[in-house]
N, C-alpha and C positions, 0 to 999 in steps of 0.2 A: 581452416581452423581459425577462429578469433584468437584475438589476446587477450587471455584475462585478467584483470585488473589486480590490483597487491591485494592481498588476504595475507594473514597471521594464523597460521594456522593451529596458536595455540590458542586461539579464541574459539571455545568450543559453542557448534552450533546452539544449542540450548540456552546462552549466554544472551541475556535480555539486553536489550543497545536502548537507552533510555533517549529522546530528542524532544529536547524545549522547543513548545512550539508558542509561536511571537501572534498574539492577538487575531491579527490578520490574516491569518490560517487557515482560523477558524471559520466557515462558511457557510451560512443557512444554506438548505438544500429541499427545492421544493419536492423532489420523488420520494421521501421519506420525512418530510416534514420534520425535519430538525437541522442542527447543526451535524458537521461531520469535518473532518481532516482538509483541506485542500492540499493539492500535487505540490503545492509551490511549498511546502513543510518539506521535501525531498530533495529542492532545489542545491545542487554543487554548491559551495560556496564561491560568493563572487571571483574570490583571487584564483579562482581553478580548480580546489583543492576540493577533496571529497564534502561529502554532507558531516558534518562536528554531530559525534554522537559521544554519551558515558555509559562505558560498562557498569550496567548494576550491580556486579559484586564486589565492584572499587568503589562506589560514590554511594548516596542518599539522594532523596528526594530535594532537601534541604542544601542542599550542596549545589544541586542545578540548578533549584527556584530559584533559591536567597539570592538579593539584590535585583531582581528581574520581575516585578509585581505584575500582575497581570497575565504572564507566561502560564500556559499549558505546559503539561508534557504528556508524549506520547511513546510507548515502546514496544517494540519489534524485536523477534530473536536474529541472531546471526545466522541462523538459518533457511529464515527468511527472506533476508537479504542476500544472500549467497544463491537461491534460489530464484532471484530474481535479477541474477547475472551482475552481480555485485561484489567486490570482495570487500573484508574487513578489517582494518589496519589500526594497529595501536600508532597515536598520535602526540606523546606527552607535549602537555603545556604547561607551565608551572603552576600551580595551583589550583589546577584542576583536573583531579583522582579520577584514573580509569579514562580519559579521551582517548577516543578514535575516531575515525572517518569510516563513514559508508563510498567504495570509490568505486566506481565506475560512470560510464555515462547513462546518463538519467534520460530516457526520451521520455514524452506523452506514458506511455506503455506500461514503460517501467517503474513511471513513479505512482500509476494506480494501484499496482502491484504494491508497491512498499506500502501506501493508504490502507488498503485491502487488507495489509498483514497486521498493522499496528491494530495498537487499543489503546483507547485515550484513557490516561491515569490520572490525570487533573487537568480540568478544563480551563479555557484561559477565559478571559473575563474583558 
């Protein structure tokens, strides 16, 4: 049996996980002839720690954009992420309503998976 990684269980699947995604992300892609997500949007964060996401029914739009011009975002439910052998953790930081982390390890695989589930809400520029 694996170990599965922290999840909160009072974060309910259905529970939209909003992620700023950084210019760079974003990726033309010749089999569909547009842009689309790249895996590295799903990337852990450097210091180890999960992938920094906001629960959308703590935060706004404006709240993740603001001060970050150019950012996308994109969001996935917790369900999704859970489904894709992930757990979902509340992460407060001061100042920023509803964080959490997407935690587990992200191979190739898995973070096509989390692409696959998202849907881009604002395109980054």
């Amino acid at each position: 049996m694996t170990d599965l990684p922290p999840d909160d269980a009072d974060i309910q699947d259905s529970e939209e996980l909003w992620r700023r995604i950084h210019p760079s992300w974003w990726v033309w892609d010749d089999k569909i002839s547009g842009h689309r997500l790249s895996s590295q949007a799903f990337e852990n964060s450097r210091d180890g720690s999960g992938t920094s996401v906001v629960l959308s029914s703590e935060s706004s739009t404006e709240q993740v954009l603001g001060g970050f011009p150019g950012y996308g975002l994109a969001a996935l439910t917790a369900g999704a992420a859970r489904a894709a052998e992930q757990g979902v953790r509340r992460v407060p930081i001061q100042d920023v309503p509803g964080h959490a982390q997407i935690e587990g390890k992200k191979s190739g695989p898995i973070k096509r998976r989390l692409v696959e589930a998202s849907k881009v809400i604002a395109t980054p520029t």
